[in-house]
N, C-alpha and C positions, 0 to 999 in steps of 0.2 A: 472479575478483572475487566476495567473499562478502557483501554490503552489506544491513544495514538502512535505511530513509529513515524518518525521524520525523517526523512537521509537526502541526501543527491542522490537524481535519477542514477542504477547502479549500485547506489550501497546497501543492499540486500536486503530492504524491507519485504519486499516480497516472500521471499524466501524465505525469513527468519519467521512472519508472519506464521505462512504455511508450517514447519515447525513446533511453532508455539499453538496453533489450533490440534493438532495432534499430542501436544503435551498434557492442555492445559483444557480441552473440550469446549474451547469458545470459538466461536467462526470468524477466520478472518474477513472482514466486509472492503474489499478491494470498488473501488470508484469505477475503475475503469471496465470489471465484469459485472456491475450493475448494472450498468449504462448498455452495454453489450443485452444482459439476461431483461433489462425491459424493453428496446428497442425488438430484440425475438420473440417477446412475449405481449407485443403491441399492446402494452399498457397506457393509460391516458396520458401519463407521463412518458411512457416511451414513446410514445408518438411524436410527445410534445420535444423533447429530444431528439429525436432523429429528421426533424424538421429542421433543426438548428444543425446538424453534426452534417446532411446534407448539403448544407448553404456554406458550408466551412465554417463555422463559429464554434464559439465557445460555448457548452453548456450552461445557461445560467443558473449562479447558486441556487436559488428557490428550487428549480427544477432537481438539482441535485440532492436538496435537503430532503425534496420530499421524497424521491427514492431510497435514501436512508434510512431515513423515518420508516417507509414498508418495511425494508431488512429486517430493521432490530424490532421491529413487530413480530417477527418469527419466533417459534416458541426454542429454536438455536440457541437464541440470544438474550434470553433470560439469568444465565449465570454471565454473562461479558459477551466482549465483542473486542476486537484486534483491527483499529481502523487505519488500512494501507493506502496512500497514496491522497486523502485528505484529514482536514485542511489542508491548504497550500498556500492562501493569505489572510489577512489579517481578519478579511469580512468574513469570509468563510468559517473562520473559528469565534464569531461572534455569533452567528446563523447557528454553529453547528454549539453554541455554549446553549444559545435560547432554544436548541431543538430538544436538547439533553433532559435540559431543565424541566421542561416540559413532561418528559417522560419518567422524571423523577431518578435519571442514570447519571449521574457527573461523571466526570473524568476520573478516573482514581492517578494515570501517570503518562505523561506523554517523554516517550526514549526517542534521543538523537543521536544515530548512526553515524560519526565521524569517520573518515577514509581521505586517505590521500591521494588526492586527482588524480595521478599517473597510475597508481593499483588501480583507481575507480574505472581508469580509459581500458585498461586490461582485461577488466572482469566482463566491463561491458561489451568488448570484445566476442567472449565468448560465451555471452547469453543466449540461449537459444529459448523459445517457446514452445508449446507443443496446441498443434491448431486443435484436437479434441478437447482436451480438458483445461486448458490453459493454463496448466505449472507450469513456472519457468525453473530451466536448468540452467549448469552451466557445465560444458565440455571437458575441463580441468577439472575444476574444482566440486561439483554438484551433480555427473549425469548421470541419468537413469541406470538405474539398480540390473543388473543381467534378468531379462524375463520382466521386469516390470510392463506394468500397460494401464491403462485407460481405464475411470472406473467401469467403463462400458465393454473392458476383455480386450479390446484394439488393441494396437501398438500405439507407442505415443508418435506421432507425426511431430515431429520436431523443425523448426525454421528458423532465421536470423531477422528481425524486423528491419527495415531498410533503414530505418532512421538508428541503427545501432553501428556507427560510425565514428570517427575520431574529431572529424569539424564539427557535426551535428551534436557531438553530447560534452564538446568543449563550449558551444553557445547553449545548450539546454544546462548544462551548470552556472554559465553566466546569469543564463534567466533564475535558476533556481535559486543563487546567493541573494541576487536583487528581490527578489521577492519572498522572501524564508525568513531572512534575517530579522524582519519587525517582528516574525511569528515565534520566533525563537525567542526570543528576548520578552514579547507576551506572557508565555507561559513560565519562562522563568520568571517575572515578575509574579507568578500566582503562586510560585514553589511547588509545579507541576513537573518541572524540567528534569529528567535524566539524561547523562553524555555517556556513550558508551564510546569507545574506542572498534570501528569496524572492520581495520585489517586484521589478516590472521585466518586462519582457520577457519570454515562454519561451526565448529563445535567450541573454540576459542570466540566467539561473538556470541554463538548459546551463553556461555560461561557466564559473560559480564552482564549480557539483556537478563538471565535470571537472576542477577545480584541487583543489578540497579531496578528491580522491581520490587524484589523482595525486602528492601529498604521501605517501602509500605507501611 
């Protein structure tokens, strides 16, 4: 299984990811604990990133590909991979078509998390993270299991990211529609597209993500 998840910041790709890596025994490859695990593991790439994330910029794609590219090097990632949080435009899934390609992994389905804004400002709400291992929970709907901990035995330290606000992720959806929408429309053009319906339940969003896969 070789799967993108796309949604608004919020609509539970994270989560469904993590899930589906414990279902399904393929690792979710999250962008943003890449970027994190080569910058701590002063890679030449992490380097080369943290020189960039220092100055405030943006990662550049290449830089990001080629981190990728080490992931799914890993012998994890031999049966699939569950890619959370990229692409995110257009170049990117062009980068990340010609990295695939490369490695002889195509896509097999990229699912699109739909949710209604105002659930989305909700949930986002009450996301928390946990600074050791970095699952995210959520306080209602998702939190940590009585005695759960860390794979490390800890307690999970849990926090609310600053930018997890109601201005803040009313313009982070702005940016996300402006910039998503050629992506989406991309991969439906390939007949790669699934729409899952993201309100509801976690176990109601399992439901549909393991139907519109299984369409396969």
């Amino acid at each position: 299984m070789r799967l993108v998840l796309l949604g608004a910041p919020g609509s539970g790709k994270g989560t469904q990811a993590q899930r589906m890596q414990v279902r399904h025994g393929v690792p979710q490859v999250s962008t943003g604990d890449l970027l994190r695990e080569a910058v701590a593991a002063g890679t030449q790439l992490g380097r080369a990133a943290h020189i960039v994330m220092q100055a405030g910029g943006l990662v550049a794609d290449d830089i990001m590909l080629g981190i990728i590219r080490e992931r799914l090097a890993r012998s994890d990632a031999a049966r699939g991979f569950i890619l959370d949080g990229f692409p995110r435009t257009q170049a990117q899934a062009d980068g990340l078509a010609a990295l695939l390609k490369s490695l002889g992994t195509p896509l097999d389905t990229v699912v699109l998390l739909e949710i209604d804004p105002e659930v989305l400002l909700r949930r986002v709400a009450g996301r928390r993270s946990c600074r050791r291992c970095g699952r995210v929970f959520h306080i209602e709907t998702n939190p940590p299991r009585p005695g759960e901990r860390c794979a490390d035995g800890k307690e999970h330290d849990l926090f609310q990211r600053p930018d997890d606000n109601e201005a803040t992720v009313r313009q982070r959806l702005a940016v996300y529609c402006e910039r998503t929408q050629p992506l989406i429309e991309h991969y439906a053009r390939l007949g790669l597209l699934r729409r899952i319906d993201a309100n509801g339940t976690l176990d109601d969003v399992d439901t549909r993500l393991e139907a519109a896969i299984a369409t396969d």
